[in-house]
VMD Tcl script that builds the backbone (N, CA, C; Angstrom):
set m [mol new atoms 489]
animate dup $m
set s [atomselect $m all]
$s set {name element resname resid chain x y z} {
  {N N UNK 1 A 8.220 2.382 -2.253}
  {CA C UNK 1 A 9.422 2.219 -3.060}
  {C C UNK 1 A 10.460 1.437 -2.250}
  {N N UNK 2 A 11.398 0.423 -2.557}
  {CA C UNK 2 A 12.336 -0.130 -2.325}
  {C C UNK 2 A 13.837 -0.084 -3.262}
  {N N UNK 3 A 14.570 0.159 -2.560}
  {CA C UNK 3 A 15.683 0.618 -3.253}
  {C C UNK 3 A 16.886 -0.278 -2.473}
  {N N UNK 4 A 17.825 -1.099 -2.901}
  {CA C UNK 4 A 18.555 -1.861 -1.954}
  {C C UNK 4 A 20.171 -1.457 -3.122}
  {N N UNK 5 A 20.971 -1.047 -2.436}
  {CA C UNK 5 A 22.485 -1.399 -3.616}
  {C C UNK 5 A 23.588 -1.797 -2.747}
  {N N UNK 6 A 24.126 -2.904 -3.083}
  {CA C UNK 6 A 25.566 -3.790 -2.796}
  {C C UNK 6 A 26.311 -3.412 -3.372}
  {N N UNK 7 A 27.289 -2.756 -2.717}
  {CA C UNK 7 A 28.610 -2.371 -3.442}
  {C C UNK 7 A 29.478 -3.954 -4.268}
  {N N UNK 8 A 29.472 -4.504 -3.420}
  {CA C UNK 8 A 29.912 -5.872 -3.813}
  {C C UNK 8 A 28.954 -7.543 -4.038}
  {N N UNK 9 A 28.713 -7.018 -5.140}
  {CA C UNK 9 A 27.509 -7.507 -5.846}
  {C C UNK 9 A 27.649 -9.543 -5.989}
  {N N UNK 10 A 29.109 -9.530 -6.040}
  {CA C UNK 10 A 29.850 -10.933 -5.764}
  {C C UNK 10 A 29.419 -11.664 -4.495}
  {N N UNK 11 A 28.801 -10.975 -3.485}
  {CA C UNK 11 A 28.198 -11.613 -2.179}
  {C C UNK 11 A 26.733 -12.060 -2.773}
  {N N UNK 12 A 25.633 -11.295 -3.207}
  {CA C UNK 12 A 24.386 -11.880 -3.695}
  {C C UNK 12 A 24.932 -12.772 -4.600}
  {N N UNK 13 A 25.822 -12.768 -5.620}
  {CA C UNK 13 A 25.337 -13.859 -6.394}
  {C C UNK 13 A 26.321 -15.371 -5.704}
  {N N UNK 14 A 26.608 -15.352 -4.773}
  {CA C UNK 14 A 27.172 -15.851 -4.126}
  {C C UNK 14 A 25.972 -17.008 -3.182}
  {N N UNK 15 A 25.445 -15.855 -2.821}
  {CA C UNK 15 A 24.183 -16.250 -1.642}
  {C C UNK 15 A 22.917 -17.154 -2.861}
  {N N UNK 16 A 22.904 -16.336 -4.002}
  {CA C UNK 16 A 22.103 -17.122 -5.154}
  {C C UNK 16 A 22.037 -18.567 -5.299}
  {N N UNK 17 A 23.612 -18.514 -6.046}
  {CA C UNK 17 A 24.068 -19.944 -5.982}
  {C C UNK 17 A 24.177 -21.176 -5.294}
  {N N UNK 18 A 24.162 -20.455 -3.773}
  {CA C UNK 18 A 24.180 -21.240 -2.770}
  {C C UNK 18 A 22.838 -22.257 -2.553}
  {N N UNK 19 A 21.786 -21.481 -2.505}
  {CA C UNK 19 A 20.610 -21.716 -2.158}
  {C C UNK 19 A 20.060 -22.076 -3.407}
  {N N UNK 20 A 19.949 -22.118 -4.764}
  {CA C UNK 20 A 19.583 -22.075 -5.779}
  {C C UNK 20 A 19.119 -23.977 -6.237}
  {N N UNK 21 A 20.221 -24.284 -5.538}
  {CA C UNK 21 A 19.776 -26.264 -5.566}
  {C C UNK 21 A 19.345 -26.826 -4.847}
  {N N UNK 22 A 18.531 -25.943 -3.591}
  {CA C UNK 22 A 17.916 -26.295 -2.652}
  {C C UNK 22 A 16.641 -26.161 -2.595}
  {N N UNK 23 A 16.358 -24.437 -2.754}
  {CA C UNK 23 A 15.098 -24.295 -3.089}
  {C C UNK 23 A 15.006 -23.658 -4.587}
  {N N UNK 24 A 13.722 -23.918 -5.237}
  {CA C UNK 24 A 13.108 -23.114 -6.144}
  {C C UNK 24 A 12.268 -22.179 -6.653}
  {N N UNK 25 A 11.774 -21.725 -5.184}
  {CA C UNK 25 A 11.034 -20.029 -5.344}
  {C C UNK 25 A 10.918 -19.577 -4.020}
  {N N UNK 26 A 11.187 -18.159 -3.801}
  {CA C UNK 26 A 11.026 -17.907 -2.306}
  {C C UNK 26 A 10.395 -16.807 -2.266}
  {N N UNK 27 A 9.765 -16.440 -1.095}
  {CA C UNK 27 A 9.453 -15.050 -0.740}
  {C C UNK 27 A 10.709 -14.225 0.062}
  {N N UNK 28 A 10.578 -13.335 -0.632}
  {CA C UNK 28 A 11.859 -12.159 0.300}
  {C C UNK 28 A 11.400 -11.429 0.300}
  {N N UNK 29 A 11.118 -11.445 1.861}
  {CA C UNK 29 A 10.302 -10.045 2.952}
  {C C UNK 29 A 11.287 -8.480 2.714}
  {N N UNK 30 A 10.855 -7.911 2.525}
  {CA C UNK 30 A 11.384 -6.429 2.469}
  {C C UNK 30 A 10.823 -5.631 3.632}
  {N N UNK 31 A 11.347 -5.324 4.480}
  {CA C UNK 31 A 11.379 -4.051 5.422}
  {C C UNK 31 A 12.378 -3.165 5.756}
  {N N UNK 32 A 11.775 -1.712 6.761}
  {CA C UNK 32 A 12.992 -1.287 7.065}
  {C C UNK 32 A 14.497 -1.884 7.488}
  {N N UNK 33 A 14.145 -3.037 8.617}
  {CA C UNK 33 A 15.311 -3.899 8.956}
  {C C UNK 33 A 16.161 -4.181 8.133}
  {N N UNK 34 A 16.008 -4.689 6.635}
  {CA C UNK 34 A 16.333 -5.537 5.692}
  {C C UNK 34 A 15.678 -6.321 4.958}
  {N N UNK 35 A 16.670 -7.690 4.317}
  {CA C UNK 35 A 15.527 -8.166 3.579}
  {C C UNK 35 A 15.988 -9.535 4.546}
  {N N UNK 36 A 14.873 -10.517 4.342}
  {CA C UNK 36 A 14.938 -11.809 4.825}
  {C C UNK 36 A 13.955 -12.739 4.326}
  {N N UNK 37 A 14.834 -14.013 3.892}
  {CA C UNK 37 A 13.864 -14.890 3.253}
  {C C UNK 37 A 13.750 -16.354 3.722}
  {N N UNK 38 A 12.881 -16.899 3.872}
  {CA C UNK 38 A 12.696 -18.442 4.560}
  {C C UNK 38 A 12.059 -19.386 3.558}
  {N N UNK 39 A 12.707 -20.461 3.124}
  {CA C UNK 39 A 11.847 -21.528 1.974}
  {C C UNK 39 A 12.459 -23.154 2.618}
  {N N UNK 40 A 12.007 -24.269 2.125}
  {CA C UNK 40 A 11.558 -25.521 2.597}
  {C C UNK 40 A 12.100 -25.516 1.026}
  {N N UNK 41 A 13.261 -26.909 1.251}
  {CA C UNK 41 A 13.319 -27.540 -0.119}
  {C C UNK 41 A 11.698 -28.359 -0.453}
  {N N UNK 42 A 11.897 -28.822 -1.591}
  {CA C UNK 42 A 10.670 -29.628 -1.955}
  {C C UNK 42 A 10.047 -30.759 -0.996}
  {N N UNK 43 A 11.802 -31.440 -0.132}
  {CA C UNK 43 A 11.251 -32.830 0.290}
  {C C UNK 43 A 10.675 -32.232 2.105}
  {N N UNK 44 A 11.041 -31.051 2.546}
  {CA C UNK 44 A 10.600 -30.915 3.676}
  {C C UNK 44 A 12.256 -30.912 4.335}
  {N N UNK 45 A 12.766 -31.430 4.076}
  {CA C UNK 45 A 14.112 -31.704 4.839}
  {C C UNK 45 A 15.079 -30.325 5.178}
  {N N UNK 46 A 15.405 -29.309 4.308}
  {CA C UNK 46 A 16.175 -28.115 4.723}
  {C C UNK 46 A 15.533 -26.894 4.587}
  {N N UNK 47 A 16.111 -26.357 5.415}
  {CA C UNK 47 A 15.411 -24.996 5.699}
  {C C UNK 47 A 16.413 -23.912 5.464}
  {N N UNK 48 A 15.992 -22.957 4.385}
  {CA C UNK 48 A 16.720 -21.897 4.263}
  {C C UNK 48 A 16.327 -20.408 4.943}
  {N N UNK 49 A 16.994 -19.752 5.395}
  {CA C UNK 49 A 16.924 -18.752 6.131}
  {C C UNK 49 A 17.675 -17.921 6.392}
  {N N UNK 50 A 17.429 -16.816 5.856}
  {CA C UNK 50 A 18.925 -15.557 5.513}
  {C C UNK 50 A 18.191 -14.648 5.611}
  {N N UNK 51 A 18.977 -13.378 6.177}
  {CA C UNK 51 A 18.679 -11.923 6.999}
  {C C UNK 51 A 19.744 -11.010 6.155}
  {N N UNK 52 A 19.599 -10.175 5.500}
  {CA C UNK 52 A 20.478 -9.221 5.383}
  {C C UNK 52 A 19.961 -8.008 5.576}
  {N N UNK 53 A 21.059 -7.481 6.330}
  {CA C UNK 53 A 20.426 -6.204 7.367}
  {C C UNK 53 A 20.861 -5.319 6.788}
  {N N UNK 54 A 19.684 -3.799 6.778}
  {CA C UNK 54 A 19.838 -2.850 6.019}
  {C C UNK 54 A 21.759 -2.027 5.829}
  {N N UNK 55 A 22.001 -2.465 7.043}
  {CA C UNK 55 A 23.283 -1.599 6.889}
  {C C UNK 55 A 24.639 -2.190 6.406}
  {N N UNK 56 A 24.338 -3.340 5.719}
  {CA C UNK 56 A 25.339 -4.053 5.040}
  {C C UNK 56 A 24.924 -3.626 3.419}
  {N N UNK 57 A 24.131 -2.807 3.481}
  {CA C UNK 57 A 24.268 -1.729 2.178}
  {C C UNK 57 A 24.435 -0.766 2.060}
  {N N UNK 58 A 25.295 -0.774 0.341}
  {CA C UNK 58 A 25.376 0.759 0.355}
  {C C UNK 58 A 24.377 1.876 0.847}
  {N N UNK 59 A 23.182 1.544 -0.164}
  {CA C UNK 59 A 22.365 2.584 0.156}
  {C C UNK 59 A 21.068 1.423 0.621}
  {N N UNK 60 A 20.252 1.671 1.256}
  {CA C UNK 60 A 19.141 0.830 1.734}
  {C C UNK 60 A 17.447 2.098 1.843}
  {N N UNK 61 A 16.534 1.557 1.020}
  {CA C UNK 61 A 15.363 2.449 1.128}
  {C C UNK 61 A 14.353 1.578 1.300}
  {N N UNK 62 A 13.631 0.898 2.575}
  {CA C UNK 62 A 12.216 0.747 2.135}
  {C C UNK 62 A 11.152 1.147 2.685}
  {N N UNK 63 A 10.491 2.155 1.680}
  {CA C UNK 63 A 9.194 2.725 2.260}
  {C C UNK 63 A 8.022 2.222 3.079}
  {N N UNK 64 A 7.813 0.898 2.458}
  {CA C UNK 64 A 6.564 0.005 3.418}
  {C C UNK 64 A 7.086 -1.264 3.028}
  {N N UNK 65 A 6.914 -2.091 3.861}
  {CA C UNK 65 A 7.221 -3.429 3.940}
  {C C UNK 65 A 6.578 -4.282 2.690}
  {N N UNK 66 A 7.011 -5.247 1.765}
  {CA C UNK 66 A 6.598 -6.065 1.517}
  {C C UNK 66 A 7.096 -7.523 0.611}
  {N N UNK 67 A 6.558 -8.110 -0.380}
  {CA C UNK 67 A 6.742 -9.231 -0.406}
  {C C UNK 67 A 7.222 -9.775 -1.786}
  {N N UNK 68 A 8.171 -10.223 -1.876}
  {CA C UNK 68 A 8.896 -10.543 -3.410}
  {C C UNK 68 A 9.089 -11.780 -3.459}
  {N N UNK 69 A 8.081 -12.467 -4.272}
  {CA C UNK 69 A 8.043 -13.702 -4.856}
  {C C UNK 69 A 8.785 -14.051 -5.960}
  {N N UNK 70 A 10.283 -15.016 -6.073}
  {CA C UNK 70 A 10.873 -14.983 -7.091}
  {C C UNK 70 A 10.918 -16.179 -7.611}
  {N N UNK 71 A 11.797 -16.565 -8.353}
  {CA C UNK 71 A 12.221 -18.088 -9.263}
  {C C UNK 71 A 13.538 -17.974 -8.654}
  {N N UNK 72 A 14.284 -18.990 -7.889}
  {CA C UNK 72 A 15.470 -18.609 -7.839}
  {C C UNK 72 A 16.423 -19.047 -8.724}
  {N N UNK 73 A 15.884 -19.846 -9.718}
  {CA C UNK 73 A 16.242 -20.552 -10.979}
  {C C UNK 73 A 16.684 -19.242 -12.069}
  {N N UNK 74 A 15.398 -18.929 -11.931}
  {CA C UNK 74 A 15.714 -17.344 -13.337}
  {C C UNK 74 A 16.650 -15.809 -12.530}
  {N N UNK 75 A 16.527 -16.048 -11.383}
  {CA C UNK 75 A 17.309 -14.826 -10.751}
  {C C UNK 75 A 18.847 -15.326 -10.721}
  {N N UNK 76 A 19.100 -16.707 -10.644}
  {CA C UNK 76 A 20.313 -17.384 -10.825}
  {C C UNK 76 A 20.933 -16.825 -12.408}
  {N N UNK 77 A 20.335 -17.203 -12.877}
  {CA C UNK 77 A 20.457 -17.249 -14.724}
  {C C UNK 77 A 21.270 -15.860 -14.774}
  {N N UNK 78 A 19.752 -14.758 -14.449}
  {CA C UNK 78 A 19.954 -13.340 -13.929}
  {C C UNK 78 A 21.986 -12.787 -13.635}
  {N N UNK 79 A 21.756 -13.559 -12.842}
  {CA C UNK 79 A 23.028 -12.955 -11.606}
  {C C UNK 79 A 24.239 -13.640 -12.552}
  {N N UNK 80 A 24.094 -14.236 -12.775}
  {CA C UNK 80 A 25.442 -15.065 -14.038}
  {C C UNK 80 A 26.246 -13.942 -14.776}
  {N N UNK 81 A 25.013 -13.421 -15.272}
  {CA C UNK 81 A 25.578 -12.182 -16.222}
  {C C UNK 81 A 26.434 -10.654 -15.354}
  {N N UNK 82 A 25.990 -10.805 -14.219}
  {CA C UNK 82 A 26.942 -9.374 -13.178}
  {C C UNK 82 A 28.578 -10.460 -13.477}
  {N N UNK 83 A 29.490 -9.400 -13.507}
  {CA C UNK 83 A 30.582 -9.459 -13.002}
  {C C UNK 83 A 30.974 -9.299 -11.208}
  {N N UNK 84 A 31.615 -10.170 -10.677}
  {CA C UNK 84 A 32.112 -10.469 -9.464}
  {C C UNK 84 A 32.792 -9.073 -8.510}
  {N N UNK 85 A 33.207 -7.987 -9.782}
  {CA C UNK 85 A 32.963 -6.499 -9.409}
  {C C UNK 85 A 32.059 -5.883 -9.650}
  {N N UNK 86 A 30.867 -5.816 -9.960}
  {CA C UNK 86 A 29.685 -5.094 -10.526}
  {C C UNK 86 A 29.361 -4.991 -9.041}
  {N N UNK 87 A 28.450 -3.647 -8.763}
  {CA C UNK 87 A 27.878 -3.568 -7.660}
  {C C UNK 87 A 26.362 -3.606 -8.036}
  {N N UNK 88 A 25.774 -3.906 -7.518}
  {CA C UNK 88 A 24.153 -4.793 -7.863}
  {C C UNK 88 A 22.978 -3.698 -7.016}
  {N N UNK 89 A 22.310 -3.401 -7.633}
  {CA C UNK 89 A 20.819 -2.425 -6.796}
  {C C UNK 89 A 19.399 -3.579 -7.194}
  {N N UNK 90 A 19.090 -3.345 -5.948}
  {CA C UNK 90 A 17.815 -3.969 -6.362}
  {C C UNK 90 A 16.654 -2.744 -6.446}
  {N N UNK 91 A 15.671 -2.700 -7.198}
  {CA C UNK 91 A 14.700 -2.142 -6.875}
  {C C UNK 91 A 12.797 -2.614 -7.140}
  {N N UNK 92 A 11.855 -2.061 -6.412}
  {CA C UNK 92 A 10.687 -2.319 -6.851}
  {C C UNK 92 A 9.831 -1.245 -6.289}
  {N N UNK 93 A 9.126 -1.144 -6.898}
  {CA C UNK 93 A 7.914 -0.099 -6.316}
  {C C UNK 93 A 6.604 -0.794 -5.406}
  {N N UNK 94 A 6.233 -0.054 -5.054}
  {CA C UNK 94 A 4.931 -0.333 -4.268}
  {C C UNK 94 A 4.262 -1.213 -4.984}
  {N N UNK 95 A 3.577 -2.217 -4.225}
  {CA C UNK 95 A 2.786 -3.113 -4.794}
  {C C UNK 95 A 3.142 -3.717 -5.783}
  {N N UNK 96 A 4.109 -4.322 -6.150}
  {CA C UNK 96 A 5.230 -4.725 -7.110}
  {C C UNK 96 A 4.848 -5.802 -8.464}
  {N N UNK 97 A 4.940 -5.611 -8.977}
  {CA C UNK 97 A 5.069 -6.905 -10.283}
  {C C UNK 97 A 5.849 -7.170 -10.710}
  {N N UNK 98 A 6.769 -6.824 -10.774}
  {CA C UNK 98 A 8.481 -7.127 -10.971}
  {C C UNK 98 A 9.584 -6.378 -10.191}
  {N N UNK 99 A 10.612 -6.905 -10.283}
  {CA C UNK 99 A 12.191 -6.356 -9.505}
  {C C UNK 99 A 13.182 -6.262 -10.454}
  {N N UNK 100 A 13.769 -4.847 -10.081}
  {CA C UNK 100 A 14.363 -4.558 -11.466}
  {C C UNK 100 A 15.672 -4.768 -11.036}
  {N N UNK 101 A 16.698 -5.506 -11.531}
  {CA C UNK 101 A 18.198 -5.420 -10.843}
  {C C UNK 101 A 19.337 -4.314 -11.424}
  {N N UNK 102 A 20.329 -3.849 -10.944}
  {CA C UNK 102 A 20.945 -2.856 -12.026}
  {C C UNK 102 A 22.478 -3.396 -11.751}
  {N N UNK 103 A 23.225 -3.696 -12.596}
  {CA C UNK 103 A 24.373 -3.998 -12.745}
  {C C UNK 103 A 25.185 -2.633 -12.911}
  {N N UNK 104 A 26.466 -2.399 -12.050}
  {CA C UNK 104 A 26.897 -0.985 -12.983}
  {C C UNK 104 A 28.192 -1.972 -12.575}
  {N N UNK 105 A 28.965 -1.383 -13.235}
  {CA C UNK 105 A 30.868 -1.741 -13.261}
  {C C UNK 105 A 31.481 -0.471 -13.326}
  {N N UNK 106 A 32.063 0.053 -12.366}
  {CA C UNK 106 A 32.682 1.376 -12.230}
  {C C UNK 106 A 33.657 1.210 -12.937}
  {N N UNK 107 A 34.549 0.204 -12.972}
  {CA C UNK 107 A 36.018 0.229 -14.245}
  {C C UNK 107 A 35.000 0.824 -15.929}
  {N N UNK 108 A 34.679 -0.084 -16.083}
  {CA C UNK 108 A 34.318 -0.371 -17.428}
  {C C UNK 108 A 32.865 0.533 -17.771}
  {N N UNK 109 A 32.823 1.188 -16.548}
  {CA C UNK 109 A 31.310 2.706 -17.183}
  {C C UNK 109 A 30.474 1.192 -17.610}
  {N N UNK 110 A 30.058 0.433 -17.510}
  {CA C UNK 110 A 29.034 -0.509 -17.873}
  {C C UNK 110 A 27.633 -0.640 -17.134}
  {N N UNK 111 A 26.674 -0.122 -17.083}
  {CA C UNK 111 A 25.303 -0.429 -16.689}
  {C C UNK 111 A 24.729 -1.436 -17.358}
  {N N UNK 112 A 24.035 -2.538 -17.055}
  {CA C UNK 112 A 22.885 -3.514 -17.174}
  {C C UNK 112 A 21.420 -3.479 -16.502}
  {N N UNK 113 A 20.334 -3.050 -16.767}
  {CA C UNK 113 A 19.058 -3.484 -15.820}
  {C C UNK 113 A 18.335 -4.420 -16.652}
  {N N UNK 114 A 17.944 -5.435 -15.649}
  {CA C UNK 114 A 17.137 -6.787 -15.806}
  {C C UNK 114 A 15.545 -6.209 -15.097}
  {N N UNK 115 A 14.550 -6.830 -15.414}
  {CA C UNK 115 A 13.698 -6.514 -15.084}
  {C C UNK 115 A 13.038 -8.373 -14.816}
  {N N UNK 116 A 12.942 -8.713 -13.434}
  {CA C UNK 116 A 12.460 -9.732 -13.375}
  {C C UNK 116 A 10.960 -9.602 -13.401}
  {N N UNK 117 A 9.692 -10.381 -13.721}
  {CA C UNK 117 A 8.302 -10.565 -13.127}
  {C C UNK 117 A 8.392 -11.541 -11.500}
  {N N UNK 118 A 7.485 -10.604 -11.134}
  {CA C UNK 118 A 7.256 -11.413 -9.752}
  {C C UNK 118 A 6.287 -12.548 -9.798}
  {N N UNK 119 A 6.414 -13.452 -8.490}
  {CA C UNK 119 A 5.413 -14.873 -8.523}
  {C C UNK 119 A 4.873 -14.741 -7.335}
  {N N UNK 120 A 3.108 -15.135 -7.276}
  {CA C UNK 120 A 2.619 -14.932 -6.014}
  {C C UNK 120 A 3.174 -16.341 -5.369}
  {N N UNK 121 A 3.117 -16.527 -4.162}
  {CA C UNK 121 A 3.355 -17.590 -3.612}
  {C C UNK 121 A 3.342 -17.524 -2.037}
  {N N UNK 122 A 2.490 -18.907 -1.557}
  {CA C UNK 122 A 1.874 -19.490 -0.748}
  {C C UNK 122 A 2.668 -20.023 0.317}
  {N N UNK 123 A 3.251 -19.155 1.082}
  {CA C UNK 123 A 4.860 -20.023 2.261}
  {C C UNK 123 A 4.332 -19.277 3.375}
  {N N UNK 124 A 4.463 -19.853 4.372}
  {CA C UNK 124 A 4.049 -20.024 5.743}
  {C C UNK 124 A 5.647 -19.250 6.410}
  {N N UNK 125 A 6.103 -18.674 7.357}
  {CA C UNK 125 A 6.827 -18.272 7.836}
  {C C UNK 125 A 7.117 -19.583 9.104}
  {N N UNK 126 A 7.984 -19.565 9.016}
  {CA C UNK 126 A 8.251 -20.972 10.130}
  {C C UNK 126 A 9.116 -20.498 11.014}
  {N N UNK 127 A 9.052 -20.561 12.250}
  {CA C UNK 127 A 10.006 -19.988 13.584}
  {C C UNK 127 A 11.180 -20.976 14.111}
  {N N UNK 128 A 12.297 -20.933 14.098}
  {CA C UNK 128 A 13.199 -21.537 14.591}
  {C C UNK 128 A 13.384 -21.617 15.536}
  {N N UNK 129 A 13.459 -22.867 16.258}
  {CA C UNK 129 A 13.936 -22.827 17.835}
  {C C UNK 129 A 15.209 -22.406 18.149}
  {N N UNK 130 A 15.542 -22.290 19.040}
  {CA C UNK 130 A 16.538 -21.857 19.763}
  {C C UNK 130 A 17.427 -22.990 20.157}
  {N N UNK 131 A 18.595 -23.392 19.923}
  {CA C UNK 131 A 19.058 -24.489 19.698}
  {C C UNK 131 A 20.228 -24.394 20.906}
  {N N UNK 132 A 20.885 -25.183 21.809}
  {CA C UNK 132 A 22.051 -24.786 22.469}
  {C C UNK 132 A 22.601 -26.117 22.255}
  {N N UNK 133 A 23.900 -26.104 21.382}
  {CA C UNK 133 A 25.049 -26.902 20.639}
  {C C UNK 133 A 25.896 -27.176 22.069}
  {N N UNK 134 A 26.272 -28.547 21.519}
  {CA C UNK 134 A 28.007 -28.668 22.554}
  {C C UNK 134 A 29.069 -28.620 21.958}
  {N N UNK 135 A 29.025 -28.100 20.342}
  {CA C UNK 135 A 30.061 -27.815 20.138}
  {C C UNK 135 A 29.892 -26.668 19.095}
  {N N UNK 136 A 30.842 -25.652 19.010}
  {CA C UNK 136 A 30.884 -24.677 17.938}
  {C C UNK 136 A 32.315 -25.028 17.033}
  {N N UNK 137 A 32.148 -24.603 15.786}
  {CA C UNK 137 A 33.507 -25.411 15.230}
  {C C UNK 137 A 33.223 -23.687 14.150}
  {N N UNK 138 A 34.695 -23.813 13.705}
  {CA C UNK 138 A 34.750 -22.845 12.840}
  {C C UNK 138 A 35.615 -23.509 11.907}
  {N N UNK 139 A 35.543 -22.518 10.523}
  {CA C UNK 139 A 35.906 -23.093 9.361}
  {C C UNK 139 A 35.608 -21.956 8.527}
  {N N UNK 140 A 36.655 -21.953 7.564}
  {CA C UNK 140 A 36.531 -21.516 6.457}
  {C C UNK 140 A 36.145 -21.697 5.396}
  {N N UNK 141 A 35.043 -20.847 4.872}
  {CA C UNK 141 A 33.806 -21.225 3.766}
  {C C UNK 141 A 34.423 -21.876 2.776}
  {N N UNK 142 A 35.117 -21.692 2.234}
  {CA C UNK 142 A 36.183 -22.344 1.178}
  {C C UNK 142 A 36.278 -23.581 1.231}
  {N N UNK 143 A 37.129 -24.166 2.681}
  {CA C UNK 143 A 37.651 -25.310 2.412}
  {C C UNK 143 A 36.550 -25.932 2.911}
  {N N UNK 144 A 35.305 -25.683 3.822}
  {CA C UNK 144 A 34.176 -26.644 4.042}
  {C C UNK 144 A 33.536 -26.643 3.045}
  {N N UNK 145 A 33.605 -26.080 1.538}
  {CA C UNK 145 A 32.695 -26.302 0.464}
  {C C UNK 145 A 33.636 -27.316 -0.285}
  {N N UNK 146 A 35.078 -27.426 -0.193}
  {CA C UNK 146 A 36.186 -28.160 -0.824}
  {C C UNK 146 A 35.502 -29.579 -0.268}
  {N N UNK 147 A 35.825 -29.795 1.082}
  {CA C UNK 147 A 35.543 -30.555 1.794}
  {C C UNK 147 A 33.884 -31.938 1.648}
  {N N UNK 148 A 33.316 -30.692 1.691}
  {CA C UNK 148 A 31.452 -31.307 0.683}
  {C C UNK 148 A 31.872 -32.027 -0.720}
  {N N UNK 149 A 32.161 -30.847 -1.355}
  {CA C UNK 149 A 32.253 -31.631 -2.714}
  {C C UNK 149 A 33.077 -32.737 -3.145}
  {N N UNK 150 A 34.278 -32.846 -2.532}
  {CA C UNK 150 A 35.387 -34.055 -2.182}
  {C C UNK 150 A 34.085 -35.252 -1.805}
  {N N UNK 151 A 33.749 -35.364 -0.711}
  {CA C UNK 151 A 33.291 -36.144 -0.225}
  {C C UNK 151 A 32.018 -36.575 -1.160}
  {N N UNK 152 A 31.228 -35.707 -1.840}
  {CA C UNK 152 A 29.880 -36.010 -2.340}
  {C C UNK 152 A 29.974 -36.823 -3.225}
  {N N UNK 153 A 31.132 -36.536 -4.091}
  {CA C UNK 153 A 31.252 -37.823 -5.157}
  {C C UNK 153 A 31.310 -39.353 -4.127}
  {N N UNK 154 A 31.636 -39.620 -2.992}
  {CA C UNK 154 A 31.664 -40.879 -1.948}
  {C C UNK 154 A 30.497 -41.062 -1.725}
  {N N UNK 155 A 29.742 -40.254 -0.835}
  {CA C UNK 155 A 28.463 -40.495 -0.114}
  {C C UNK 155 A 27.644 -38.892 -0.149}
  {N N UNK 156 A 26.475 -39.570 -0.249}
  {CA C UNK 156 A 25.409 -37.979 -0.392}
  {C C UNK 156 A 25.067 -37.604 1.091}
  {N N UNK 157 A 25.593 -38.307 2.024}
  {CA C UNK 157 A 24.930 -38.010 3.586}
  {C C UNK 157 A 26.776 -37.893 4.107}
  {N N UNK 158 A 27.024 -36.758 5.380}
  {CA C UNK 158 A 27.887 -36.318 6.118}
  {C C UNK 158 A 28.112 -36.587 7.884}
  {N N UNK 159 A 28.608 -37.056 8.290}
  {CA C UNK 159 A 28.374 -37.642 9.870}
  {C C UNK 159 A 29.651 -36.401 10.657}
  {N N UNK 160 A 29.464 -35.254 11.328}
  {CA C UNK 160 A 30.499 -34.438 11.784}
  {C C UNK 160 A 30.703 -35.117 13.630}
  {N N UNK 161 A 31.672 -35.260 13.779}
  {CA C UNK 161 A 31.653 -35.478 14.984}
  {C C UNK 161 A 32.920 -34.751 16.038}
  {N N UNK 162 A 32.653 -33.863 16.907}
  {CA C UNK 162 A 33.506 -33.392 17.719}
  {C C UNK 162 A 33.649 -33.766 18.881}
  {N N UNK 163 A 35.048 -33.415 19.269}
  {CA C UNK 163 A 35.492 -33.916 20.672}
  {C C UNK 163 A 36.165 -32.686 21.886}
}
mol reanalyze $m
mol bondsrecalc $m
mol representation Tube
mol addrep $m
């Protein structure tokens, strides 16, 4: 059994969206640790890779490790419908064929469960090197997404350069 709930359900569909025009189906590993998922856009060029660790949830349960093949297209669609306060549970059982999501809204007493089907799928786990930067820059998610989209209507490629 796997049992995952986000109090603040506005971070997954957050993380959805993000990744959602990059790649189009992923595996998300389930273990005790958390969940974590790794996918290759189509052309080979970006690599997605996100960890969320059991204790950045409310409640976190997983009995045995395993493997959730999704659409991130239809889990997008999915997540549209939570409100930005809804707190979000994921769940699936052993040996899984689908993931059931549960929307609740504590203002508004509102429950929703979606019941996605799962997709088998064929992804290789790929190891990241260890990278040592000469520069670290910080920024706020906001205005570096302001910043992208400003610019994208100019040019589809970004040149960062620090001093």
């Amino acid at each position: 059994m796997f049992e995952a709930k986000l109090l603040e359900g506005g971070i997954l569909k957050k993380i959805v969206e993000a990744i959602k025009d990059v790649v189009s189906e992923v595996n998300i590993d389930v273990s005790a640790a958390g969940l974590s998922l790794q996918a290759m856009d189509g052309s080979h060029v970006a690599l997605v890779s996100l960890n969320l660790s059991s204790e950045g949830f409310e409640h976190y349960r997983a009995d045995a490790s395993m493997v959730l093949g999704l659409s991130i297209a239809t889990l997008a669609k999915v997540m549209k419908l939570a409100d930005a306060q809804d707190s979000i549970t994921l769940q699936a059982e052993d040996n899984p064929s689908h993931l059931k999501l549960i929307f609740e809204n504590p203002k508004t007493e509102r429950v929703t469960e979606f019941t996605m089907n799962l997709i088998s799928l064929d992804q290789e786990h790929l190891s990241i090197p260890d990278t040592e930067y000469s520069s670290i820059v910080t920024i706020h998610s906001g205005e570096f997404t302001k910043i992208c989209k400003e610019l994208y209507s100019l040019n589809e490629t970004l040149t960062v350069q620090t001093t």
